[in-house]
N, C-alpha and C positions, 0 to 999 in steps of 0.2 A: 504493500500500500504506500509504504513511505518510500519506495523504489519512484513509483511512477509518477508521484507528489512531486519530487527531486525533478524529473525530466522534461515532467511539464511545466514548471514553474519555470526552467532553465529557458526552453524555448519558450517560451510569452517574456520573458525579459530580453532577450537578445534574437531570437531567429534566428536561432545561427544551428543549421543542422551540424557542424564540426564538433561546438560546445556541447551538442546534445548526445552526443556520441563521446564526448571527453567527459562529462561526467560519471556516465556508464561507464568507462575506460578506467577512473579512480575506485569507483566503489569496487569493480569486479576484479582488477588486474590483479590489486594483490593478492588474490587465490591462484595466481598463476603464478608469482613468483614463491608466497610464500608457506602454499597449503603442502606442498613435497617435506617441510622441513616442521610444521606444526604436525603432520601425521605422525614423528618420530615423537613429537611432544605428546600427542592422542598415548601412544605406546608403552611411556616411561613413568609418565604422572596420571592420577585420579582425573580420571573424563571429566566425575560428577561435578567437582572445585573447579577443572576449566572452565563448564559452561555457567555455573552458577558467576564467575567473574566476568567472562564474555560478556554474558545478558545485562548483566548490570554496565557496564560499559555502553552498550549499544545505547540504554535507556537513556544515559546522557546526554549520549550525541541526539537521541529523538527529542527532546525535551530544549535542549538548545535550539533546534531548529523551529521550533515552534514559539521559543519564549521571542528568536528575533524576527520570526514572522507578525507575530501581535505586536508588537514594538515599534514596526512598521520601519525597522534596519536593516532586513536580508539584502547582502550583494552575492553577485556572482562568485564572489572570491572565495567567500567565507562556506556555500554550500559545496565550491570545490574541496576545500579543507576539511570540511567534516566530512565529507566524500568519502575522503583518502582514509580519515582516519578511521570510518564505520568499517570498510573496506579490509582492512589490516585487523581489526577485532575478527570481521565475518571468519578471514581466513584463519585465523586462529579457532575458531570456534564451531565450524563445521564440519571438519572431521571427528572431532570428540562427541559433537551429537549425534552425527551418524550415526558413529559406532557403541554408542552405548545404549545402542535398542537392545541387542542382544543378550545385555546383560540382565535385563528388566523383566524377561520371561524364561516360564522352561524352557527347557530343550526343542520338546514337542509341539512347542507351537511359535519355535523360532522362523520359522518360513510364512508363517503368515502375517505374525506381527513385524516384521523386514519389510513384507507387503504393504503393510499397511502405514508404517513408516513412511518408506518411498513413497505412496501415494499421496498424503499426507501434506510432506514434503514439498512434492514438485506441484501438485495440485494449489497448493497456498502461494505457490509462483507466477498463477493465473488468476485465481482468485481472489489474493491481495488486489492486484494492482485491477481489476475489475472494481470492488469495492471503493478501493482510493480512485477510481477516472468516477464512478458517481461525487462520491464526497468532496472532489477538487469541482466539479460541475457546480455542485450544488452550494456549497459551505465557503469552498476555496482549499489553498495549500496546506495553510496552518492547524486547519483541521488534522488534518492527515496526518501531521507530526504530532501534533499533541495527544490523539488517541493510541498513535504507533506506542509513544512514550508510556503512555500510562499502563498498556495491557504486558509492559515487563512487570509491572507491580504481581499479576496475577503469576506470571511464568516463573519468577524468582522465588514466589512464595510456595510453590507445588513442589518447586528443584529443592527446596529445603527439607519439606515433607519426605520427601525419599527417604530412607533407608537402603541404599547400597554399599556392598561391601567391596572395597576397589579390586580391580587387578592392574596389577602393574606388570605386563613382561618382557619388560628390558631393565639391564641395570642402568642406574645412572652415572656412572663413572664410563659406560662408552661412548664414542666418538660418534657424534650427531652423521657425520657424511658417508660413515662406515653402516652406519643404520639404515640410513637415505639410500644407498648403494646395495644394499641387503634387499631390500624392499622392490628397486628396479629391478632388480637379478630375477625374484623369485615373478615378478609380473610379465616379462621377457620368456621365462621360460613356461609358464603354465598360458599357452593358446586362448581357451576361453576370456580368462582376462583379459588376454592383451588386446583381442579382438573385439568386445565389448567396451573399453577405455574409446577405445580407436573408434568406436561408431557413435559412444557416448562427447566425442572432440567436436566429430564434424555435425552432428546433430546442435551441437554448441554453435560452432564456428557457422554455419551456413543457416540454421534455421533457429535458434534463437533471438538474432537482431531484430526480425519483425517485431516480437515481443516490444524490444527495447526502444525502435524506430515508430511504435506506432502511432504517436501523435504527431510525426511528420506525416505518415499516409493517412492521417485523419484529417490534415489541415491540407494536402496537396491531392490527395487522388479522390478524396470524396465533399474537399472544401466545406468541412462542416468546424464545429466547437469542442467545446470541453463535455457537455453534455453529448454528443457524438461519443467522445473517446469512452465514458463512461458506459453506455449501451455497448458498445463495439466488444469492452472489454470484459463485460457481463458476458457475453455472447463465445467469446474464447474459456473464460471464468466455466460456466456452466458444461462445455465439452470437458474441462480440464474434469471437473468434479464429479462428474459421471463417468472418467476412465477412473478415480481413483477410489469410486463406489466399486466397478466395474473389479478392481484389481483386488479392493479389500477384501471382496469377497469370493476370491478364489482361495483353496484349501491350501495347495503344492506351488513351489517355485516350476513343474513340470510345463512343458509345451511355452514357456515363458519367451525363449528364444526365438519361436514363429509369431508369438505379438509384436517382439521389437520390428522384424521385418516387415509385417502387415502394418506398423501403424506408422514406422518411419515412409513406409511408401505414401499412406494416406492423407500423410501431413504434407509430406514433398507433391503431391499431386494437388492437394488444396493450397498451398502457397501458389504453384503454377499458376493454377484458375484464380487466383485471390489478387495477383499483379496487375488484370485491367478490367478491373471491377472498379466502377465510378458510382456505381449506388448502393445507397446506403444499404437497403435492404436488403440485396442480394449479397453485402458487405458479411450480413447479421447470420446468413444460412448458410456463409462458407466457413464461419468463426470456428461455431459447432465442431462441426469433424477435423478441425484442426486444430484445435484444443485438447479435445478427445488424443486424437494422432501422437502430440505430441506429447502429452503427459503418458500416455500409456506406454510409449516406449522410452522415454528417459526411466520412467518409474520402474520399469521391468528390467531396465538394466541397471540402477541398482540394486535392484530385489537380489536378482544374479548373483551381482557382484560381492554382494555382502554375504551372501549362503554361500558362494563359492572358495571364498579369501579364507584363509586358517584365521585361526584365532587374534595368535600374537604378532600376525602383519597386518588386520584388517584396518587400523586405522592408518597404516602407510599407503593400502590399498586404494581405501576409502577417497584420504586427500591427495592421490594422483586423479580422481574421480570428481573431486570437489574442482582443482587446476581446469581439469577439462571442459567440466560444465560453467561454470562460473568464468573461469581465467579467459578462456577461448571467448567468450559470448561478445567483450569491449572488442577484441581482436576484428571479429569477424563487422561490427558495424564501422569501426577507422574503416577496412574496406569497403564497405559499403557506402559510407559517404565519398571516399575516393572514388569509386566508377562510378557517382553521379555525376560528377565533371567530364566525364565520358558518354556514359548509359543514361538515361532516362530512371527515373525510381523506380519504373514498373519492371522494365526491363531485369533490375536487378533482383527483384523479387520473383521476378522469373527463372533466371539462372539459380538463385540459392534453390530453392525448390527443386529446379533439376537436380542436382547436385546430392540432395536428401532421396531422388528416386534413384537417381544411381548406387548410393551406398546402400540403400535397401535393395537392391536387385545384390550387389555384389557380399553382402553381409548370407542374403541365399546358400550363394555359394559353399562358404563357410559353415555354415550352420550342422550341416550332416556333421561336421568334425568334434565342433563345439559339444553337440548333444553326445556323442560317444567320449570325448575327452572329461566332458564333466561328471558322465556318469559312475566311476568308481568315487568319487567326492559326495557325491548324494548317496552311496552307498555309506562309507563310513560315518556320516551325521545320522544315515536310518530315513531318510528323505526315498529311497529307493530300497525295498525291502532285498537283501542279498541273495535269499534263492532267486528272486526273480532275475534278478544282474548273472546270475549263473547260469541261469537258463539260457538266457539271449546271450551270453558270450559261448556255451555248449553249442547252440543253434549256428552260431557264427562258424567252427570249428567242422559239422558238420557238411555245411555248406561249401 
């Protein structure tokens, strides 16, 4: 909510599609420089203490933003600075919440609750900033910061409620880049992962920006307001939150792999169709399955990713996963506003789309591998019951 408060405020003060893309660029990059090295931090220290300092952090930065909005001082400069610095907390703080879903349930019903996690998650990535394009419509920006701010009060108070008992498994006396290096190795050589990272990049890099750009194609391709952005993002909001209905309540991480393909294709084909769409309406009925699209396959991959990662590397895992999705997303809109000066807007929303049909056709590919390579990992968690992996590997033999 306070994502899209931030962007649009940015462009109504300046117009400047570069700056609106440079904001997103502070909040998001430093997960791309520094989620590799807070994952090693996820691993060594108590998750529960990161996030509970994170959270309190962030509420600062929301509560400043809003005390200089009422105040009627906000500049340009000052929402880049808290930018930066909301930015550098997130990346600190996303890998340790990831990975402390796990810790929070049994065994037995760690595949669902992962599920439900990621959907969760990524679903609040759509449906925040839906709430906030109403609320900046209706209220204004200051809104936005000041309820952002205030709903840590409840989150800090719940984190406290816990009762967890840590794990820590790394010592502390080893070398941060030997950990970092541990953590590559093991993601390099186990396939599924690496393949999954890689689809979870360019999912980032090629079809996240829409997200982040869409109160430019609010004001240019459908020349409408803030109340526009608002409806438009209700309309993405509502697919997002009905994939992650749609995900909670599946039982098994099983068949997960052919959702990421089916939904990365379906997002890549509605961005396509979504690039020279100039009414509003038909704006509102392509949101839907692209919403849907997209939260269902970033979510599935890290439902994956997190059932698939061992224990005492999952938050290494995790924040090469945070890098990709978050770090990658400023990346991909700098280009994006770069082949404006080239390409047309639609144009480009063309191309990224393509690019999202392509990695889902070529993700295909791979997938028969993925599914056989995962499956003794689902075996030893009990996710795949072992006679049956016996069978199908007897079956294989006789064949």
């Amino acid at each position: 909510m306070q994502q899209i408060a931030m962007s649009w405020l940015v462009y109504r003060l300046t117009g400047s599609l570069v700056l609106l893309a440079a904001i997103n660029l502070l909040v998001q990059l430093p997960s791309f420089i520094i989620s590799p090295f807070s994952g090693v931090i996820t691993d060594r220290f108590d998750r529960h203490k990161i996030i509970i300092i994170t959270q309190f952090c962030m509420m600062v930065e929301a509560l400043a933003l809003a005390a200089l909005m009422f105040t009627d001082s906000i500049a340009v400069w000052q929402i880049m600075s808290l930018g930066l610095y909301v930015g550098i907390v997130s990346a600190v703080d996303a890998p340790a919440r990831q990975s402390l879903t796990v810790e929070l349930v049994d065994k037995k019903d760690i595949s669902n609750a992962v599920a439900l996690n990621s959907a969760v998650f990524n679903g609040a990535r759509l449906v925040g900033p839906s709430i906030g394009g109403l609320i900046v419509g209706w209220l204004g920006e200051g809104f936005c910061f000041l309820i952002n701010g205030l709903s840590y009060i409840a989150v800090i108070g719940a984190m406290f409620k816990m009762r967890i008992t840590p794990k820590i498994y790394h010592k502390r006396d080893a070398r941060m880049l030997e950990e970092l290096g541990e953590g590559v190795r093991y993601i390099n050589n186990f396939l599924p992962i690496k393949v999954l990272l890689v689809m979870a990049a360019i999912i980032s890099f090629f079809g996240l920006p829409l997200t982040v750009l869409i109160p430019a194609y609010v004001g240019e391709n459908l020349g409408s307001d803030g109340q526009m952005l608002g409806f438009l993002m209700s309309a993405f909001g509502a697919g997002a939150l009905t994939a992650a209905i749609y995900l909670a309540a599946r039982k098994s991480v099983l068949g997960l792999a052919k959702v990421v393909m089916l939904c990365t294709l379906l997002f890549g084909l509605g961005l396509m169709l979504l690039a020279y769409v100039h009414t509003p309406g038909l704006a509102l009925l392509l949101a839907f399955p692209i919403g849907f699209g997209l939260i269902a396959s970033i979510s599935s991959i890290n439902t994956l990713l997190q059932t698939l990662a061992d224990d005492d590397k999952r938050g290494r895992v995790m924040s090469i996963y945070v890098m990709a999705m978050v770090g990658m997303t400023p990346l991909g809109s700098l280009l994006q506003s770069w082949l404006e000066k080239f390409l047309s807007f639609s144009l480009c929303i063309l191309l990224y789309g393509a690019v999202c049909v392509l990695a889902a056709l070529v993700f295909e590919r791979y997938r028969p591998t993925v599914r056989r390579l995962s499956r003794p990992t689902f075996v030893k968690k009990g996710i795949v019951p072992e006679i049956a992996h016996g069978l199908g590997e007897a079956a294989k033999v006789t064949r």
